[in-house]
MARNU-327654 format. One record per residue (C-alpha): residue in three letters; x, y, z. Coordinates in pm, whole numbers, plus 50000, padded with zeros to 5 digits. Layout:
N
ALAXYZ/...
# end
This chain:
692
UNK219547337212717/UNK216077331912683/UNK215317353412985/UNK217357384812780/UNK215417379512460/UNK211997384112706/UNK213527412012849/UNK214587428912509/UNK211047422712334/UNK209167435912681/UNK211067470612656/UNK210317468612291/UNK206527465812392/UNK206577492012647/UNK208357515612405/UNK205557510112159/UNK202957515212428/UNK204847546212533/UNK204847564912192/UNK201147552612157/UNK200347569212514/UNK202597600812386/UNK199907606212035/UNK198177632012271/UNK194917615412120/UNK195257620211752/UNK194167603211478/UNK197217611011322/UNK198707572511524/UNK197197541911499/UNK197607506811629/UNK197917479011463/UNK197427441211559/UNK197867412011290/UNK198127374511316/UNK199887356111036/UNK200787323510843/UNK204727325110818/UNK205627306310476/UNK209207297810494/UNK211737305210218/UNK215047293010383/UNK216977281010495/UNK217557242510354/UNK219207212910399/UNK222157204110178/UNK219427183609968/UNK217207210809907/UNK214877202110187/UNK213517229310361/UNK214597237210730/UNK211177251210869/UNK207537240610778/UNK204197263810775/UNK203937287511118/UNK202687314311266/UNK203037346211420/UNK201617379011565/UNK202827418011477/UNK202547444011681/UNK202777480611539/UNK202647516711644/UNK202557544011339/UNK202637576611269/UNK201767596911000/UNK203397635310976/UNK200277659910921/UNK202737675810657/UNK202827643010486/UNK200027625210446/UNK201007599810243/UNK204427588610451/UNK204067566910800/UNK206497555911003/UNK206857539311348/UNK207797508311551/UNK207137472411483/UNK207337442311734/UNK206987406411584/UNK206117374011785/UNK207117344111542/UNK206537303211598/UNK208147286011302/UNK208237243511331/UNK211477232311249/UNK210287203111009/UNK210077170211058/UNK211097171611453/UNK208937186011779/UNK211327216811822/UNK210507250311636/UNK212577283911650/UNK211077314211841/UNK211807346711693/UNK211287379811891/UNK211737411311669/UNK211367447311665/UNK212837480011487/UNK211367508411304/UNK209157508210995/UNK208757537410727/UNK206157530710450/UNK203977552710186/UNK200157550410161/UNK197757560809887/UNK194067564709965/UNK192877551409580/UNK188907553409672/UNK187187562309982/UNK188017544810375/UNK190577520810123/UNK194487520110188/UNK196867507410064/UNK200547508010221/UNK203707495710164/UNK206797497310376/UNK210087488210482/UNK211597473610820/UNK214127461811032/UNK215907460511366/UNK217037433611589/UNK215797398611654/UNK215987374311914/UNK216397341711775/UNK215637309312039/UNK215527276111984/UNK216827243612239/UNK220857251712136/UNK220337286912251/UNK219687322712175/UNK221187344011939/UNK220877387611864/UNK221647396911503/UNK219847422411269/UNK216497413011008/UNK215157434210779/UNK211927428810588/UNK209127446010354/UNK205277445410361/UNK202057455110131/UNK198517454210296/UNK195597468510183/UNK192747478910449/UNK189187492710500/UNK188067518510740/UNK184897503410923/UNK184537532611147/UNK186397565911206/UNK189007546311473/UNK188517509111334/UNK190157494511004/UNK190407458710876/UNK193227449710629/UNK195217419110460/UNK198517420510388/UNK201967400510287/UNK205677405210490/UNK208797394610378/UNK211587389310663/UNK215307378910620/UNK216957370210974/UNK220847375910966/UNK223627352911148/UNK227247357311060/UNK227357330710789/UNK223727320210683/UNK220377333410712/UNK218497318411047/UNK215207322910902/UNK213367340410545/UNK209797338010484/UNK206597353610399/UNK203957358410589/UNK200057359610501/UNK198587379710754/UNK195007400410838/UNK195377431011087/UNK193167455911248/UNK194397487511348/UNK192797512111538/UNK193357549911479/UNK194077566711810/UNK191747588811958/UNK189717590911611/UNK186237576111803/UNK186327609411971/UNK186857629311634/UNK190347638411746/UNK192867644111465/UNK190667641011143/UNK190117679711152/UNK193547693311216/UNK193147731011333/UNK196367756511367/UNK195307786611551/UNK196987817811518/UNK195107841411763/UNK196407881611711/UNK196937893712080/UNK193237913712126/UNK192497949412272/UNK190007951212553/UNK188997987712427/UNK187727968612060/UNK185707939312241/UNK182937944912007/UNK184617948911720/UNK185637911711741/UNK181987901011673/UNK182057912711320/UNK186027916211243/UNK188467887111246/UNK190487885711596/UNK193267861211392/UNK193177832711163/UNK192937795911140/UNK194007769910879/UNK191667742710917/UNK192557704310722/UNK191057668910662/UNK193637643110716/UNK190997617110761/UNK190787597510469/UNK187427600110340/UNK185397638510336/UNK183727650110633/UNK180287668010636/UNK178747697510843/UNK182037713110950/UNK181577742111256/UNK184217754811369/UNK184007778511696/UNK186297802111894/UNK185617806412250/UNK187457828912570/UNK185687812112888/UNK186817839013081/UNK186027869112877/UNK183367850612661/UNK179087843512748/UNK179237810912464/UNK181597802712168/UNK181527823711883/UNK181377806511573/UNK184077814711261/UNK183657788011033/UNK181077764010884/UNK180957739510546/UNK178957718110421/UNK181717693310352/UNK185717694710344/UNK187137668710082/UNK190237647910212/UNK193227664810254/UNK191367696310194/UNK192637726410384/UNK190917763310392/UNK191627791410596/UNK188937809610848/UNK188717839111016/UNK188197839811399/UNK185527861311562/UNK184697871511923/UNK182027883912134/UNK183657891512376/UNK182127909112719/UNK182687938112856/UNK184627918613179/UNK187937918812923/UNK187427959812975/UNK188937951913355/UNK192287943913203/UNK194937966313311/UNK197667949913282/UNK198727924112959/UNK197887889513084/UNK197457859112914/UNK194797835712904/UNK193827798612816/UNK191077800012489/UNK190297768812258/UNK188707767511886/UNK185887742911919/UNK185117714011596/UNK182217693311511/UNK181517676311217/UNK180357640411080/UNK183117612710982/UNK182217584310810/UNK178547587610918/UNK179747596911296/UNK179007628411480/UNK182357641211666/UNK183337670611856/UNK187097679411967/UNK188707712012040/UNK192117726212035/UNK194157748212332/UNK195247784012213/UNK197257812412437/UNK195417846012364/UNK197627874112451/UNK194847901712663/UNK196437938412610/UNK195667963512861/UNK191957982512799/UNK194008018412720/UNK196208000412434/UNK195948007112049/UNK198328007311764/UNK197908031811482/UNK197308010011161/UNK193848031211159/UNK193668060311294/UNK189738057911317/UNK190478031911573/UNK191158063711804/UNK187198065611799/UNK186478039812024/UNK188248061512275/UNK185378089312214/UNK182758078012463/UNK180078102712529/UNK177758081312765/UNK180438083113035/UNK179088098713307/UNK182228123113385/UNK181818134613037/UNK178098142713045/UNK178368156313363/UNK181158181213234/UNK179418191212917/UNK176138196613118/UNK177588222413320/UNK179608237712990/UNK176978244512744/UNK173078255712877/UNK174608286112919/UNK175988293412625/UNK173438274412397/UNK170548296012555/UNK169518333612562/UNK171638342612857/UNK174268356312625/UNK174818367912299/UNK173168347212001/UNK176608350211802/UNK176818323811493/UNK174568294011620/UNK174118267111896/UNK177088248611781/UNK180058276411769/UNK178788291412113/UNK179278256112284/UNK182198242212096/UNK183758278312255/UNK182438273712567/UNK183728233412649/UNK186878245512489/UNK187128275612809/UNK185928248713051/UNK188758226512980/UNK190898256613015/UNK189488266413387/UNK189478229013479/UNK192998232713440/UNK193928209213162/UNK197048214212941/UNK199138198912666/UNK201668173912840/UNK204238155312536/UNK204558122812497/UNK207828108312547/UNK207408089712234/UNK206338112311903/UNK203218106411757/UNK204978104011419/UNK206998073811528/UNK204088057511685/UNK202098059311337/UNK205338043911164/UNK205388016511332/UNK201758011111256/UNK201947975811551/UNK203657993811837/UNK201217994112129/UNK200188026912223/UNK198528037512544/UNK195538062112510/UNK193588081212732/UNK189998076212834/UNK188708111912824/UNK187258108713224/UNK191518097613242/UNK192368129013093/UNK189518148113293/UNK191118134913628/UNK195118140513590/UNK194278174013415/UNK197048166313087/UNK197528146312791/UNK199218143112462/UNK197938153212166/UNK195768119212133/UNK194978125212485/UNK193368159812412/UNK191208153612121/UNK189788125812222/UNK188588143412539/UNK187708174912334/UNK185598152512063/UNK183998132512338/UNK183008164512481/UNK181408179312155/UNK179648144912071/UNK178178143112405/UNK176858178512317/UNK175278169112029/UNK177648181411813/UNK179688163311453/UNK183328156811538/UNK186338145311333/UNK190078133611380/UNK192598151811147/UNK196048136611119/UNK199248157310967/UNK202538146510902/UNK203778139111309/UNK200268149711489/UNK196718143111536/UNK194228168311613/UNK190778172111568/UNK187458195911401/UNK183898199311474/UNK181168203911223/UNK179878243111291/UNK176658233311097/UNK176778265210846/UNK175898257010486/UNK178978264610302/UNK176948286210055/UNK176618306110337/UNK180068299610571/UNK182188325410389/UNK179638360010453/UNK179368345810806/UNK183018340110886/UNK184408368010637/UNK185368338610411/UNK186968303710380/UNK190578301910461/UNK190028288910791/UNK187238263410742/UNK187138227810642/UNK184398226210378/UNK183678187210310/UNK180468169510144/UNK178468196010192/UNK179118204910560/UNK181448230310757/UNK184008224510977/UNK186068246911223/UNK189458228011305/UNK190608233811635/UNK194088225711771/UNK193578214412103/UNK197048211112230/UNK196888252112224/UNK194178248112500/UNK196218275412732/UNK196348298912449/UNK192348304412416/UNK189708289512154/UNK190408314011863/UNK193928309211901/UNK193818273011828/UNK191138275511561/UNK193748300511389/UNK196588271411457/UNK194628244611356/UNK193458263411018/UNK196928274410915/UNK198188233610986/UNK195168221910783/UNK196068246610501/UNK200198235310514/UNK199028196210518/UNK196158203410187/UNK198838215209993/UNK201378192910070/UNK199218166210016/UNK199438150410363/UNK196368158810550/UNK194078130710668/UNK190138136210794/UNK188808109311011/UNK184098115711109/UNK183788104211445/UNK180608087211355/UNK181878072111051/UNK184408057711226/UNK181888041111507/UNK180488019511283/UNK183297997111299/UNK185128010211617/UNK182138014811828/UNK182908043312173/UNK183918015212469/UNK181948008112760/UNK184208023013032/UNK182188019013386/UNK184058031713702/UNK187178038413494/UNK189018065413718/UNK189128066214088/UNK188548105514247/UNK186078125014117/UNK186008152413811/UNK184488186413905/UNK184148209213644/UNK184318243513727/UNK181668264513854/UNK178948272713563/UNK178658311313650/UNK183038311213573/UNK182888295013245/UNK180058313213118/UNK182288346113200/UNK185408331413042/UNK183068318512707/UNK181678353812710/UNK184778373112690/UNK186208345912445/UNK182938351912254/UNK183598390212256/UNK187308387712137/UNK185758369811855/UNK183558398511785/UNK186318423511790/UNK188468402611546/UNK186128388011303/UNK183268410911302/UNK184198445111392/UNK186258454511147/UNK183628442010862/UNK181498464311056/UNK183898495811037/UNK184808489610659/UNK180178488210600/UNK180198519610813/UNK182968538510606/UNK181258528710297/UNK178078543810426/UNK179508579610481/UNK179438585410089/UNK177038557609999/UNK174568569110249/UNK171238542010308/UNK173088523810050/UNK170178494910065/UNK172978470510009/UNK175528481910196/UNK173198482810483/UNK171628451910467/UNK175008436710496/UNK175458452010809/UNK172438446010955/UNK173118407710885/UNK176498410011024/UNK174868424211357/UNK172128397711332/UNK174928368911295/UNK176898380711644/UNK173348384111761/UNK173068421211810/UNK169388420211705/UNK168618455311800/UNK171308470211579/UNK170168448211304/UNK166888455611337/UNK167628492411290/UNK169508482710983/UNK166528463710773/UNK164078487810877/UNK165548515010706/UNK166308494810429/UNK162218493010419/UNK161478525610524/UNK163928541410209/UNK163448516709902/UNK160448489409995/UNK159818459209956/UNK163658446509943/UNK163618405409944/UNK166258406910182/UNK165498424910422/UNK162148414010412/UNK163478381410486/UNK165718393610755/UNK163468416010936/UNK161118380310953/UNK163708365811093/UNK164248388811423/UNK160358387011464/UNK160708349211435/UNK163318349211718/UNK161548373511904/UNK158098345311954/UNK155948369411659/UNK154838344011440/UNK152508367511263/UNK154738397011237/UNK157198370511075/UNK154948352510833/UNK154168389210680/UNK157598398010629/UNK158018363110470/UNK155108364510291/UNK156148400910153/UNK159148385210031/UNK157668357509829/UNK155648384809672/UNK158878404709567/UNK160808369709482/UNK158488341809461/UNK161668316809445/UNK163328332509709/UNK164338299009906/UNK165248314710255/UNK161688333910229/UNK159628300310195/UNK161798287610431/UNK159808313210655/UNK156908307710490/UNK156888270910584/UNK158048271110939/UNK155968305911054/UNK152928290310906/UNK153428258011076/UNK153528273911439/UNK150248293611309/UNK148008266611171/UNK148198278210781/UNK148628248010628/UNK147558254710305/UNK150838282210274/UNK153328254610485/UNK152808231610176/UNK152548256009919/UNK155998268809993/UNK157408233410048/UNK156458224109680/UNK158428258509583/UNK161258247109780/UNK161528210909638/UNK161608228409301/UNK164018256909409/UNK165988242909708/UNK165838206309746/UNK168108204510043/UNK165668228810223/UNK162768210310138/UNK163728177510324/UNK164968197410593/UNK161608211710660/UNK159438183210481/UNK158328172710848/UNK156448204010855/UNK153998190610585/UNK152938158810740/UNK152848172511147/UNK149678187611280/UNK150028226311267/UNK148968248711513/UNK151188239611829/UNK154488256311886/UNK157438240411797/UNK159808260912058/UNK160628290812312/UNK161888319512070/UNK164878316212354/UNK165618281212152/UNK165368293011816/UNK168568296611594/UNK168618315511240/UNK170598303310956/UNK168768319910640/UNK170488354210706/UNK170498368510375/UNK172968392710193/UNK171038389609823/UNK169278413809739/
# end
């Protein structure tokens, strides 16, 4: 019998071992060992003399305490008891163990106090024999934390030990214990982190350094504060060194607070094609009860592929514009020289000729509109359903895209020029505009009006619906104008800058992203497709102004008005000559007319005479002394010929008259004069002028 009670308190002991092995190092189990003076209670003798006099024993306990529940522990308890049976040499061995559940209250700092209730089965031996029947029991102790994983405490037990008729043995017991908190030495389990990492997109890796990648809830369950709290995330495989997300001076006991988690991630995550997942940890140090302790805590993070997105924000779309890729540059550096320079017509300015011309090139180079399976309307709906975007060298290399697709390759091509871009979103559709760089003062004389520009903060814009890439550029400008209008006055239309957008979703670091090479088509082909583009413009924009000017001249004949206006509409297509002819007659009839002054110093600006130009300006002034677009050529004229003296004169005028001028051209005041600022084959015009 003896040899089953042995047996039956050994399992007991390797069960507590067991669940102490299985606290995965938290400081959330403890230990506990405690000798103790058994006072006996019962039974007696028929006289009233008591059965047992003074022993002792030995507990053994394993605890827990629920991180939900700080102030509940339970666990298992194993007892080891030697009580003297009195007045003979025998004693009665008890061997106990069952569970224990208890409450705790921290009153002051590192001080506990716990009481709790027990029972299970016992083993009771003594020289007759050995018996199994149930005890139950109760405790108080009261402890000090010594060190983060070392407490000291003193305590009182009550036990009652059944048999069928009588109890075998009741008692107290005076006892001191030290427990030791599992793992705690190491600073596991005072700082209890739950990690909730958001699955993160290779194509925002830097985003992550300034914009939260998830959450964490981070708690003291120690019970005393805990100072200098830092709290890091870290990716070893995507990741140079952690990245912190959290710091405090202090966290109070059971104090909880929530962080942010932030990455700087490399751009190795970029080589993701495929969702994988990967092993990350958040990193903890702080100081416990005067102790310096580091731990850290496993979290899956979820790597999406480097062309997924969702819509939540459509500026996220952004990071897809990248204009340093090399496919891109190369492609825009064979579209636009030739249409930028003197080689053709100087219609509108720098920006309209090559927004025209990249928009032919991607017609020669083949690529066309290719829907998505999946509507761009539903994707936006469900604002976190993964989408997969193209990379614009992507789209350069299978030749077809969605709508997504196609402005992003379209912006990154205009950014890479030089030129402002924006997203535009309508009800079901994304699309995309480019900033023409007109003043809208003067957009509506140079387009024949406003109903198919986008005139925001100041700036023009020329929306361009790229999915009608097949049709020609003035085709989808007309399309994209007439779906802008339809969105404005349903209330539904969305603009989204590029460059505003950057500053949070900055363009991606792509490297070797496609496999064959783009070749974009021959310079000499796209310069004849931009060209005729450029002259179908001509014939439906400017032409017939030009015919209703020239009827209105047969019975207004050298109207000065009427031909000033067409001498700036042949100025603005670039038909100099024509214009020319216009202005001079203008002079040659009336005299000194500011505008055409102006205008006439404008085509000998453009045509590299400086001093032919700075008359005409200067003739101007003298007919209209506030005349902003005539100190305009004042100021830059007199730069290029050393008269400083005039280049700050007029810039005074112009700070008064035309502020916006004057810090365009305040550079001119503070540069050395004399040296020429550019070939006249550079130079672009934008102060054609229709006042008179």
């Amino acid at each position: 019998m003896k040899g089953r009670a042995l047996s039956f308190f050994l399992c007991a002991a390797l069960a507590l071992v067991a669940a102490a092995a299985d606290a995965q190092v938290t400081s959330d189990f403890s230990f506990m060992a405690s000798p103790s003076v058994n006072i006996p209670l019962g039974p007696a003798l028929a006289d009233g003399t008591p059965f047992y006099s003074l022993g002792g024993g030995i507990s053994f306990r394993g605890e827990y305490t629920p991180p939900f529940a700080q102030y509940l522990y339970t666990g298992l308890e194993l007892d080891a008891d030697l009580i003297p049976i009195l007045n003979s040499q025998k004693s009665l061995t008890l061997l106990s163990a069952g569970p224990i559940l208890g409450f705790q209250l921290y009153p002051f700092q590192r001080f506990a106090l716990r009481v709790a209730g027990f029972g299970g089965m016992y083993a009771g031996m003594v020289e007759a024999g050995t018996s199994f029947n149930p005890f139950v029991g109760g405790l108080f102790d009261a402890s000090y934390l010594i060190s983060p994983s070392f407490s000291l405490g003193l305590g009182a037990s009550f036990k009652y030990s059944f048999t069928s008729t009588s109890p075998i043995y009741e008692g107290i017991g005076i006892n001191i214990g030290a427990r030791y908190h599992i793992g705690a030495g190491t600073g596991m389990g005072v700082i209890k982190v739950e990690p909730d990492v958001a699955p993160i997109f290779p194509l925002f890796y830097s985003y992550y350094d300034k914009n939260d990648a998830g959450t964490l809830k981070i708690r003291n369950t120690g019970t005393a504060p805990v100072q200098n709290v830092e709290v890091s995330f870290y990716v070893k495989q995507f990741m140079d060194q952690p990245k912190p997300t959290w710091q405090g001076k202090e966290l109070a006991r059971g104090q909880e607070v929530s962080a942010k988690v932030y990455a700087l991630f490399t751009d190795r995550i970029f080589q993701v094609t495929e969702e994988t997942k990967v092993a990350g940890e958040v990193q903890v140090s702080y100081t416990y009860l005067g102790q310096e302790v580091k731990t850290s805590y496993p979290v899956s993070v979820i790597i999406r592929n480097r062309n997924a997105m969702t819509w939540s924000d459509t500026n996220k779309a952004a990071a897809f514009v990248t204009t340093n890729d090399p496919w891109v540059r190369s492609f825009t550096a064979r579209a636009v020289p030739d249409a930028r320079s003197a080689k053709g017509r100087q219609a509108i300015n720098a920006n309209f000729r090559a927004a025209m011309s990249l928009f032919d090139a991607e017609n020669l180079l083949g690529v066309s509109y290719l829907p998505d399976p999946v509507t761009f309307a539903s994707k936006v709906a469900k604002q976190d359903a993964v989408d997969y975007l193209q990379f614009p060298a992507q789209t350069l290399e299978v030749k077809a895209g969605d709508c997504d697709d196609l402005s992003i390759l379209y912006t990154s091509l205009l950014e890479s020029a030089g030129i402002e871009t924006a997203f535009i979103t309508i009800p079901g559709h994304i699309y995309m505009a480019f900033n023409v760089d007109i003043d809208p003062r003067q957009a509506a004389s140079v387009f024949g009006g406003q109903d198919d520009l986008i005139i925001r903060d100041g700036t023009t814009w020329i929306p361009v619906e790229i999915t009608r890439v097949k049709d020609g550029f003035l085709k989808a400008w007309q399309t994209g104008a007439q779906e802008w209008r339809n969105a404005v006055a349903s209330r539904n239309a969305a603009f989204y800058p590029i460059r505003n957008a950057w500053a949070t979703y900055a363009p991606a670091n792509t490297g070797d992203i496609i496999k064959s090479q783009v070749i974009p088509p021959d310079s000499s082909k796209i310069f004849d497709a931009y060209s005729a583009e450029l002259q179908a413009f001509f014939v439906a924009s400017f032409q017939p102004r030009i015919k209703v000017i020239m009827d209105a001249l047969k019975t207004k004949k050298d109207d000065p008005k009427l031909l000033n206006s067409l001498g700036v509409l042949y100025a603005r297509f670039g038909m100099y000559p024509e214009a020319r002819k216009q202005f001079e007659l203008i002079v040659k009839n009336g005299g000194e007319v500011a505008s055409a002054l102006v205008n006439l110093g404008n085509i000998e600006y453009l045509a590299g005479k400086n001093d032919a130009a700075f008359s005409y300006f200067s003739r101007a002034i003298a007919k209209s002394p506030r005349n902003s677009a005539a100190l305009q050529g004042v100021a830059f004229t007199g730069y290029e010929l050393g008269k400083s003296d005039d280049v700050n004169v007029a810039l005074a005028t112009l700070k008064e008259t035309d502020p916006d001028a004057a810090e365009r051209l305040s550079g001119l005041g503070s540069a050395a004069v004399g040296s020429s600022r550019a070939a006249s084959s550079d130079k672009e015009i934008s102060t054609w002028t229709d006042d008179q």
